[in-house]
C-alpha positions as CSV (number, residue, x, y, z in Angstrom):
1,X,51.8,17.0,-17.1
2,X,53.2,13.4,-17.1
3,X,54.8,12.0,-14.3
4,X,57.3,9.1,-14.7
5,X,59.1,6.1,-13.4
6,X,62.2,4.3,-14.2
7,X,63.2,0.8,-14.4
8,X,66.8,0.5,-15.3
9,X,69.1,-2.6,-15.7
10,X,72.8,-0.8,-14.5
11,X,75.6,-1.7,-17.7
12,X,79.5,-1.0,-17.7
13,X,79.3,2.5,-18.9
14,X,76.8,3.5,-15.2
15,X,76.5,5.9,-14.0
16,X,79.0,7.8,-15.9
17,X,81.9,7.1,-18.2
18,X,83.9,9.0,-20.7
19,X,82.8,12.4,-18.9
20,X,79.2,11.5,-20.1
21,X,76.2,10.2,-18.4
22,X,75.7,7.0,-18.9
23,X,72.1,5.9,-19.7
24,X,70.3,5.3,-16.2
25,X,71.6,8.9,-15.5
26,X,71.0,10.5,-18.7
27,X,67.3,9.4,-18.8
28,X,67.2,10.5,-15.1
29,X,68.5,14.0,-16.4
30,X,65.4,14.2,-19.0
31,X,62.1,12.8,-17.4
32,X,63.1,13.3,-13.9
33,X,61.2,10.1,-12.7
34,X,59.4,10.0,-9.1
35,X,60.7,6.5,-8.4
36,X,63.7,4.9,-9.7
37,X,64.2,1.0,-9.9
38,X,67.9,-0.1,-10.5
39,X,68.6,-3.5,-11.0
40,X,72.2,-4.8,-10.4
41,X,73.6,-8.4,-11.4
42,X,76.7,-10.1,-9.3
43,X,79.2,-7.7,-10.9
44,X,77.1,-4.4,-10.6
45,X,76.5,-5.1,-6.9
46,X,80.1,-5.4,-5.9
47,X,80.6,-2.2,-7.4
48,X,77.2,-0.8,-5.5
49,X,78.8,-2.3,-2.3
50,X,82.3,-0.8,-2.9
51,X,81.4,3.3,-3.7
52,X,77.5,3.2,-3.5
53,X,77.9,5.2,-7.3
54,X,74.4,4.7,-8.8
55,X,72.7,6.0,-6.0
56,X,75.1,8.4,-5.1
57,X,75.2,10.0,-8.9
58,X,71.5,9.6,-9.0
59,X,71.4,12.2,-5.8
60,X,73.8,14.2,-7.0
61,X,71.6,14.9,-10.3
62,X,68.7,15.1,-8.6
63,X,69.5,18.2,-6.4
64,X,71.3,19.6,-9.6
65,X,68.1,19.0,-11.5
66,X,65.6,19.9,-9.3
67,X,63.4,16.6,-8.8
68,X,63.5,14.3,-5.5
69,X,63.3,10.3,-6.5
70,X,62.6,7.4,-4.5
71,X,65.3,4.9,-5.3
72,X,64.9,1.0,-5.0
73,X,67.8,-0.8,-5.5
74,X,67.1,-4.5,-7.1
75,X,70.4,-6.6,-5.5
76,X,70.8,-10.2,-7.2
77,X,74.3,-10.9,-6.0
78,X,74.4,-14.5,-7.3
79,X,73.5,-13.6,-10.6
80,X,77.0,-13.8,-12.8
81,X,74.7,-15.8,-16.0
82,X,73.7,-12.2,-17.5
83,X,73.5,-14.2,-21.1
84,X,70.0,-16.0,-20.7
85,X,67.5,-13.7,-22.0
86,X,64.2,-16.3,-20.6
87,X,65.6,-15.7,-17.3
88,X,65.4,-12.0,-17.6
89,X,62.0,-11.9,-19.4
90,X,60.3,-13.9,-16.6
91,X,62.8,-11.8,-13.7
92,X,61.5,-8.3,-14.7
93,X,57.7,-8.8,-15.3
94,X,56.5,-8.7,-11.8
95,X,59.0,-5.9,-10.8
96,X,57.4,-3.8,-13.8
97,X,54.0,-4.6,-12.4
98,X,54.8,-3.7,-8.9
99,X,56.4,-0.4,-10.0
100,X,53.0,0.1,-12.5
101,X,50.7,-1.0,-9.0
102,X,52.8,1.9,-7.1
103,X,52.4,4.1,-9.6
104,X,49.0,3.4,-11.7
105,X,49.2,7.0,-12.9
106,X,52.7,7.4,-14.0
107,X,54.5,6.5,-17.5
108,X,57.0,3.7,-16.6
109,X,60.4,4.3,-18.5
110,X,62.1,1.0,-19.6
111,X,66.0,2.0,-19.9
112,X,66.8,-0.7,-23.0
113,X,70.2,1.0,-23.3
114,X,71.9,-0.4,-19.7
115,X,72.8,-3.5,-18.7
116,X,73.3,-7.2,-20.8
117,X,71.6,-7.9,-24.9
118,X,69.7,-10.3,-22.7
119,X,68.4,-7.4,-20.5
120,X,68.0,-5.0,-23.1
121,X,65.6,-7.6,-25.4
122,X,63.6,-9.5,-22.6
123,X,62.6,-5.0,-21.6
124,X,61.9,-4.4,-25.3
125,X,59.9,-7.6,-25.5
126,X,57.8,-7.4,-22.2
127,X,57.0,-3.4,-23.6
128,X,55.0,-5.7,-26.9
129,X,52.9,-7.4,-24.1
130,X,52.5,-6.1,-20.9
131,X,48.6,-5.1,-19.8
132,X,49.8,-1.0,-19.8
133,X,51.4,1.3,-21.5
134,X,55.3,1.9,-20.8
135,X,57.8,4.1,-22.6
136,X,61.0,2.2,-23.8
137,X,64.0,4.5,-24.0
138,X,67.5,4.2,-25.6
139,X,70.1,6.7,-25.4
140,X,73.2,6.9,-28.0
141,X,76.4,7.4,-27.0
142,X,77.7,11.0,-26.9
143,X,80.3,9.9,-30.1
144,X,77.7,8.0,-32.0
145,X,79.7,4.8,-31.8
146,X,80.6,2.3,-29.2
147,X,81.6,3.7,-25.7
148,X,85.5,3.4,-25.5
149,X,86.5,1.6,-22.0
150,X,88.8,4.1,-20.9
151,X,88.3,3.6,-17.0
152,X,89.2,0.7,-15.0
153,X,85.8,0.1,-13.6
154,X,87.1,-0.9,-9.9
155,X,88.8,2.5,-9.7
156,X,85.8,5.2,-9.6
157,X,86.2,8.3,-7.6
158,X,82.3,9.7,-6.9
159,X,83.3,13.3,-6.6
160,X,86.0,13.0,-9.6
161,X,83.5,11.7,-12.1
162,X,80.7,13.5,-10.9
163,X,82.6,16.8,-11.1
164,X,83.7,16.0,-14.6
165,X,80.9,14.8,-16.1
166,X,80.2,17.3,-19.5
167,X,76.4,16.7,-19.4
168,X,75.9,19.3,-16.3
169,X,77.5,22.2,-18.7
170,X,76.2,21.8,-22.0
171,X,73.8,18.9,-21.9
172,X,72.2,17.4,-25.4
173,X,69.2,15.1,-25.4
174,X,70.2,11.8,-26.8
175,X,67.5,9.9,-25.3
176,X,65.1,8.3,-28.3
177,X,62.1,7.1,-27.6
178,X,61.5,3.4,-28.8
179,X,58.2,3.2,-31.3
180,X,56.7,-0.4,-30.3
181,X,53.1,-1.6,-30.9
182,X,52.0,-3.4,-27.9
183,X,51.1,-6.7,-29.2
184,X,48.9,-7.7,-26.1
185,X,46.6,-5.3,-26.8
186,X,46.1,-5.9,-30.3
187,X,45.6,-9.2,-29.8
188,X,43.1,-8.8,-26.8
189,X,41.4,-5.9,-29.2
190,X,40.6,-8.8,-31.8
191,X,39.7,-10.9,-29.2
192,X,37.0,-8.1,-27.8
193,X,35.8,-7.8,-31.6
194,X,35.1,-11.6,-31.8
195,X,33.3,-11.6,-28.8
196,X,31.1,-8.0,-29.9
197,X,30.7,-10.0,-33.1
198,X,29.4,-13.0,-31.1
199,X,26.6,-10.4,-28.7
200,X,28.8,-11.4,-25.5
201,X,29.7,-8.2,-23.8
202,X,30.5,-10.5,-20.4
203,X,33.1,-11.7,-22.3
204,X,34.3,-8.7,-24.2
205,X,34.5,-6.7,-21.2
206,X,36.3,-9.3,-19.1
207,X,39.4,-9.7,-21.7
208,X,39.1,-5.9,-22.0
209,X,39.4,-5.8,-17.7
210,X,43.6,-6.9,-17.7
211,X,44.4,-4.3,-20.6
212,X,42.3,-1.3,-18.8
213,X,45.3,1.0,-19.0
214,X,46.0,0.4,-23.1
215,X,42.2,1.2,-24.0
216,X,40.4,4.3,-24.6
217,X,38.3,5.7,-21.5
218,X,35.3,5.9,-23.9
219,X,35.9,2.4,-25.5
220,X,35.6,0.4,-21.7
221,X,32.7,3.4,-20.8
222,X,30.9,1.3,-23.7
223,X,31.9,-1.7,-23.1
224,X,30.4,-1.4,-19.6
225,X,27.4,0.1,-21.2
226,X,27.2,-2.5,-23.5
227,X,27.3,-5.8,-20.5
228,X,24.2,-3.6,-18.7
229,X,22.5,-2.9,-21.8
230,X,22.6,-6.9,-22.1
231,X,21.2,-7.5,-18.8
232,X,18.5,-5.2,-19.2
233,X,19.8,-2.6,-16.5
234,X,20.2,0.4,-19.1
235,X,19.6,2.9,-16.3
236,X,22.7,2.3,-14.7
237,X,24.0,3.8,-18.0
238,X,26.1,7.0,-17.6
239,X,23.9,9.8,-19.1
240,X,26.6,10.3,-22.1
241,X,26.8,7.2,-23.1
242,X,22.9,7.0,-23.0
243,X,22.7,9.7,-25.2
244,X,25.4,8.3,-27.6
245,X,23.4,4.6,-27.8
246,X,19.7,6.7,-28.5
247,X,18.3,5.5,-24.4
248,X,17.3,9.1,-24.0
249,X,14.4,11.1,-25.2
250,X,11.2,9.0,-24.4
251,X,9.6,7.9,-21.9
252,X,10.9,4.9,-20.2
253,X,8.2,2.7,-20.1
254,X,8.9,2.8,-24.0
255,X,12.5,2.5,-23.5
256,X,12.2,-0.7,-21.5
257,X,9.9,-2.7,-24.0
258,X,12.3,-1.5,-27.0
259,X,15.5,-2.3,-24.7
260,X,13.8,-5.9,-24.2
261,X,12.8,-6.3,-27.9
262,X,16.4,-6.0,-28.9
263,X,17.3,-8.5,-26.4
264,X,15.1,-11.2,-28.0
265,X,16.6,-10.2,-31.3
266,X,19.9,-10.6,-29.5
267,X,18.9,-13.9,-28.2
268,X,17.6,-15.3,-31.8
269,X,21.3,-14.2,-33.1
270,X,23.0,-16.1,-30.7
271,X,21.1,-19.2,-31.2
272,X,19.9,-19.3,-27.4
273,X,16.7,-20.4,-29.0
274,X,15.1,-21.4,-25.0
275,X,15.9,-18.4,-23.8
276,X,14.4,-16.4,-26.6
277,X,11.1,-18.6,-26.6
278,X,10.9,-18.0,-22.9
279,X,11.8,-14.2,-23.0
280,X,8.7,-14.1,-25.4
281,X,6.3,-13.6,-22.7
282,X,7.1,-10.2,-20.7
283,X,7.5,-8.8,-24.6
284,X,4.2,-10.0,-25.6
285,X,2.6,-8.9,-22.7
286,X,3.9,-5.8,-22.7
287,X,3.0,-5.5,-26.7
288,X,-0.5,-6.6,-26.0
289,X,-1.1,-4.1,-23.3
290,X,0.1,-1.4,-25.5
291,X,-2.5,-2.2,-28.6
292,X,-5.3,-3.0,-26.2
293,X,-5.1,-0.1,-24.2
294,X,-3.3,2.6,-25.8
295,X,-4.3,1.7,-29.0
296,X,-7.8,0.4,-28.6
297,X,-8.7,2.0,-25.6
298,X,-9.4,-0.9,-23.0
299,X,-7.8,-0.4,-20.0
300,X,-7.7,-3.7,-18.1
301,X,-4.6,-2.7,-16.0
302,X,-6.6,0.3,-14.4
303,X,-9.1,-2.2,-13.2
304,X,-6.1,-3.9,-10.8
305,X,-4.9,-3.7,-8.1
306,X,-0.8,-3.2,-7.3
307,X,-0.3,-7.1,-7.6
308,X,-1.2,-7.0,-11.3
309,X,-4.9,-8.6,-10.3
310,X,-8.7,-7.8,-11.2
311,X,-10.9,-5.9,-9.2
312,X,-14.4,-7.2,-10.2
313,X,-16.3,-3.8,-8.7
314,X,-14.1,-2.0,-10.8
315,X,-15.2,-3.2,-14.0
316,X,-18.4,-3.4,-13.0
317,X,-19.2,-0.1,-12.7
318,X,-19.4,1.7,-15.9
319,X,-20.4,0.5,-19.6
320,X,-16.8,0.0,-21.0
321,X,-16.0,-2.1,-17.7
322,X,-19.3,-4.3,-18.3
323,X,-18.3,-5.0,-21.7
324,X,-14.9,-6.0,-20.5
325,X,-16.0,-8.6,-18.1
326,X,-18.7,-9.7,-20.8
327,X,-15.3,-10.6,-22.9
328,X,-13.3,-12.2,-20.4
329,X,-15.1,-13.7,-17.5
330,X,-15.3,-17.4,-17.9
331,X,-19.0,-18.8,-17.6
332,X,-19.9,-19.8,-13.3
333,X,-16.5,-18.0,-12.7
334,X,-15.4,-14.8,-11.1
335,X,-12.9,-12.9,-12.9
336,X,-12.1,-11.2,-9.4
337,X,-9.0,-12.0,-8.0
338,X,-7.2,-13.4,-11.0
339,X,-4.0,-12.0,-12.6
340,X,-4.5,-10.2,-15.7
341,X,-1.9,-12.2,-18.1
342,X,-2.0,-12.1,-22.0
343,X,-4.7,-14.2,-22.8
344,X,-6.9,-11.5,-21.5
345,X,-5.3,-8.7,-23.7
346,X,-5.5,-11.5,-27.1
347,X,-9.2,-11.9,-26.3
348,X,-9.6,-8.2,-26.4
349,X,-7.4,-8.2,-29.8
350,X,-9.9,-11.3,-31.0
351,X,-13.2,-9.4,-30.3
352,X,-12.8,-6.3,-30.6
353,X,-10.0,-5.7,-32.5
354,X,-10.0,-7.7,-36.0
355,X,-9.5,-4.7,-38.2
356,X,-6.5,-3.3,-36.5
357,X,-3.2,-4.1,-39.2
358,X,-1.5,-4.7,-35.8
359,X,-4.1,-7.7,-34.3
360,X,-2.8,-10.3,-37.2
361,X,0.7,-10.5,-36.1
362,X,0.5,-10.0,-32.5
363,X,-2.7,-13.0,-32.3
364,X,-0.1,-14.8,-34.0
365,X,3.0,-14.4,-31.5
366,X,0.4,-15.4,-29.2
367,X,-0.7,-18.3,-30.1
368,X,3.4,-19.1,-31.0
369,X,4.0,-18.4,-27.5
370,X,1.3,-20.5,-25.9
371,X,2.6,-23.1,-27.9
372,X,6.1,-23.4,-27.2
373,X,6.7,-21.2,-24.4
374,X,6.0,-23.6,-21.3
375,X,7.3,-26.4,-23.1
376,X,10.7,-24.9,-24.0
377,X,11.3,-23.7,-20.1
378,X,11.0,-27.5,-18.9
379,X,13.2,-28.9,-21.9
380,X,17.0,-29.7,-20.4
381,X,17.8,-30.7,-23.8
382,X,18.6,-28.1,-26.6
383,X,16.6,-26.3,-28.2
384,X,16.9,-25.1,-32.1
385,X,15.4,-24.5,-35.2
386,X,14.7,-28.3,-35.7
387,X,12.8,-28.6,-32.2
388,X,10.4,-25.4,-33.4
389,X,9.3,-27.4,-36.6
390,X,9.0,-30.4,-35.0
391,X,6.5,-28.8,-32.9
392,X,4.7,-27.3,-35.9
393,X,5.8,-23.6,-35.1
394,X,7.9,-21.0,-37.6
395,X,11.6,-20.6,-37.7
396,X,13.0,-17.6,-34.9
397,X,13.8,-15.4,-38.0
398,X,10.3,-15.6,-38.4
399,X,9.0,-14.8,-35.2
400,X,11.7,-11.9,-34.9
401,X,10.1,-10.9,-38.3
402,X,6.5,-11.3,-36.9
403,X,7.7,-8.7,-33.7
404,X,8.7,-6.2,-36.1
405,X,6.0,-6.4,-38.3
406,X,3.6,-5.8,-34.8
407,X,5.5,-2.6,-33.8
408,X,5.3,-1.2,-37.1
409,X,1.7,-1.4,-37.6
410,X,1.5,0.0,-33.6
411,X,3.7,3.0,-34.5
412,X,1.7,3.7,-38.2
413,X,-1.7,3.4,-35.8
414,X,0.1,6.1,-34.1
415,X,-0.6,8.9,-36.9
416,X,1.5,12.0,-36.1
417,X,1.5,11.7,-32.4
418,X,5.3,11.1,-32.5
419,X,5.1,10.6,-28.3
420,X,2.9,7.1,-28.7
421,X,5.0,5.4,-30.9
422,X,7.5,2.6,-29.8
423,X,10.9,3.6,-31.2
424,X,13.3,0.5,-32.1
425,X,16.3,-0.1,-33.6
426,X,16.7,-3.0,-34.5
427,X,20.3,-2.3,-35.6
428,X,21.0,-1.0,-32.4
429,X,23.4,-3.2,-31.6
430,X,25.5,-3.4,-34.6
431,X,25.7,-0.1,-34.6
432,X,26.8,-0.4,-30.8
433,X,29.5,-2.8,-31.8
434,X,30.9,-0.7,-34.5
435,X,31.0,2.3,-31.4
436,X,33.1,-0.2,-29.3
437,X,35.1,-1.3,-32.2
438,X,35.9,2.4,-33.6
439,X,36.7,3.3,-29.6
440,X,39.2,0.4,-29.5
């Protein structure tokens, strides 16, 4: 059930003229808010002074109705300029977030039938743009015409009005419910889009932060999936949204390497060309390991220890092992003690692995990566698609092209065993964004 909250400018016809409610009370008498927030100009707090008739109406209906508000009285006795609608639109916008910071889980009511045009428009405006949702609520009058001023509004008797007022006996809804479009959050909502468009979840999820309250739960659950999916931390992924972006269902050794394939791809879109060259070696490595020693069946990282480096006694002591260090021990040097890096795996891939459709491609990322890799992590100065063919090496599309071209010809070396091939996406995130962007 919703709960609500009222903020209500007090007009001429308050609490109740004519034998009618007048707005603030007749909105009372329908959503029966928790906390109600008058505000009273110069001329409204004399009156409040003289017979205390807001609050005491506002009591009155509440034990009549059955509900128990909190009433907070907003006095601004030196305000007689009730005209100057930039006054009011500035004036009500942090009393409508401190009621919405009380409150974070009720509907806040805008009365836009009480008080000054200037009130009434600066309400109806501030409903277009404020960071949650509010209700804006007018209420016609019980003839359908302008309220006659029959009563001198000096002279009010509490119990006299309040006794006669029509709307305890046979009471007709004429509140209306104002249809608005909050403007803020369609124009935050394109802004998101641009940034999805752009790869930058940061910066999609930090314009979506302020308007929390106007998007979907599911829309900032991606959102947030979509900023850890970027920085590689996937398993801090709630298991529904894990399912809905295809991270479940595999091991996650797989899942990591595919997660940080479509990062490079990511990279490449953006143009962050350094980071992309540089993010090429954990890929590569992890690529290589997977044709050398799934694929081929040489399993240098069984011959390490925990640090990633060789044990020499453990290659040495079968066949397989012997051949190993034949390979990759340099001449007068122990291969004990060194870290097994990727140049280890490409020299497998060079001897003993030629006729493998997968060798080609990933030889070639190799020798891409020795190339340019070092270089482009000590370069301050940008780096682009002119820097790689000044340097001799293929354009990023092509690299990208080269990575995808390696994991097919891994996952068709994989036959039927559907369990040893490396799933990817590479749409993954568009389809991602178009998630996000149906959410929104």
């Amino acid at each position: 059930m919703c709960k609500y909250i009222l903020f209500s400018p007090i007009g001429g016809t308050d609490p109740i003229a004519n034998e009618r409610d007048g707005s603030m009370l007749h909105i009372c008498r329908k959503y029966k808010p928790d906390c109600v927030m008058l505000y009273l100009s110069k001329e409204m707090v004399e009156r409040h002074h003289r017979d205390d008739r807001y609050c005491d109406s506002l009591r009155r209906l509440a034990a009549h109705e059955g509900f128990s508000p909190e009433i907070l009285v907003e006095e601004r006795p030196e305000l007689s300029e009730v005209q100057v609608y930039d006054f009011f639109f500035q004036e009500f916008r942090p009393l409508l977030f401190s009621l919405h910071s009380r409150f974070p889980e009720h509907r806040l009511i805008l009365n836009i039938a009480s008080g000054t045009p200037a009130m009434k428009s600066a309400l109806y405006l501030l409903a277009a743009f404020l960071p949650f949702p509010v209700l804006p609520v007018q209420t016609a009058t019980p003839v359908k015409a302008q309220n006659p001023r029959l009563e001198p509004h000096m002279e009010y008797d509490v119990d006299l009005y309040w006794e006669c007022d029509l709307d305890n006996e046979d009471h007709i809804d004429r509140c209306r419910e104002g249809q608005y479009e909050n403007l803020n959050a369609q124009l935050q909502k394109g802004n998101i889009s641009a940034h999805l468009r752009a790869y930058d979840y940061a910066a999609a999820l930090a314009v979506a932060e302020p308007i929390r309250a106007l998007l979907s739960p599911g829309a900032m659950a991606l959102l947030e999936a979509a900023r850890a999916r970027v920085e590689l931390n996937w398993r801090s992924i709630k298991p529904e949204v894990k399912g809905e972006l295809g991270l479940l269902g595999s091991s996650q050794r797989r899942i990591e390497l595919a997660e940080y394939l479509l990062w490079l791809q990511m990279k490449q879109r953006r143009g962050d060309l350094a980071d992309f060259l540089r993010g090429l070696t954990p890929g590569l490595f992890e690529l290589l390991r997977l044709a050398a020693e799934e694929k081929a069946g040489y399993p240098l990282s069984s011959c390490c220890d925990s640090r990633g480096r060789f044990c020499r006694s453990w290659l040495a002591k079968d066949v397989q092992g012997q051949e190993m260090l034949a390979l990759l021990e340099p001449p007068g040097r122990s291969l004990d003690g060194t870290f097994l890096i990727s140049g280890h795996y490409a020299t497998i891939l060079e001897k003993k692995c030629s006729a493998y459709t997968w060798a080609a491609p990933l030889l070639q990322l190799r020798e891409i990566e020795e190339k340019v890799r070092n270089t482009a992590a000590h370069t301050i100065t940008r780096v682009d698609e002119r820097w790689l063919k000044d340097r001799g090496v293929v354009s990023s599309q092509e690299i990208v092209k080269l990575l995808k071209t390696a994991v097919q010809a891994l996952n068709q070396d994989s036959g039927g065993n559907v369990s040893a091939r490396l799933t990817v996406d590479w749409g993954a995130y568009d389809v991602m964004n178009r998630k996000i962007e149906a959410a929104l």
